[in-house]
C-alpha positions, -999 to +999 in steps of 0.1 A: -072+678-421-076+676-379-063+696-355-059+685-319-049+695-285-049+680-251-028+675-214-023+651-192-001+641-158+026+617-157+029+609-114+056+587-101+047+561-077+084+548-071+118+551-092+106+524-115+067+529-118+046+556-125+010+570-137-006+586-162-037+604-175-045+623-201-075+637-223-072+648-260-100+667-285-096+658-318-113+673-347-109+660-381-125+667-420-126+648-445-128+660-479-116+633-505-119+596-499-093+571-519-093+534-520-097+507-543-110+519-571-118+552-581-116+584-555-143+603-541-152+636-530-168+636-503-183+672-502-202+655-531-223+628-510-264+632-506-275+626-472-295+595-480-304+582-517-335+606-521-326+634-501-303+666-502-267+670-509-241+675-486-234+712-485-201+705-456-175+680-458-173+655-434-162+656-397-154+637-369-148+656-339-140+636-303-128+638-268-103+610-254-096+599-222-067+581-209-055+562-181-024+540-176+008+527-158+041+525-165+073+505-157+105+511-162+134+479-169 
């Protein structure tokens, strides 16, 4: 699952060139794992060998910035 949102400026500099800048927040949960081998749950993990379970599932929430330039053949 993820859900992101952002905005950005796209500035022309001459007919054939132009800039751009952006930023983006992404947040994304994970909650099963497949690759080789069997799948995994991972709302099932424990936080280090010994210690607790995990009582969330996973997530990986981050802000993007982006700068660039353009030309157009």
């Amino acid at each position: 699952m993820a859900v992101h949102g952002g905005g950005g400026f796209l500035l022309p500099i001459s007919p054939r060139i132009f800039l751009n800048a952006g930023a983006l927040y992404r947040y994304t949960a994970y909650l099963y794992a497949k690759g080789p081998g069997r799948g995994r749950d991972v709302t099932n993990l424990y936080i280090d060998q010994t210690g607790p379970r995990r009582d969330i599932f996973l997530k990986a929430p981050g802000l993007r910035f982006a700068l660039g330039i353009g030309y157009l053949f």
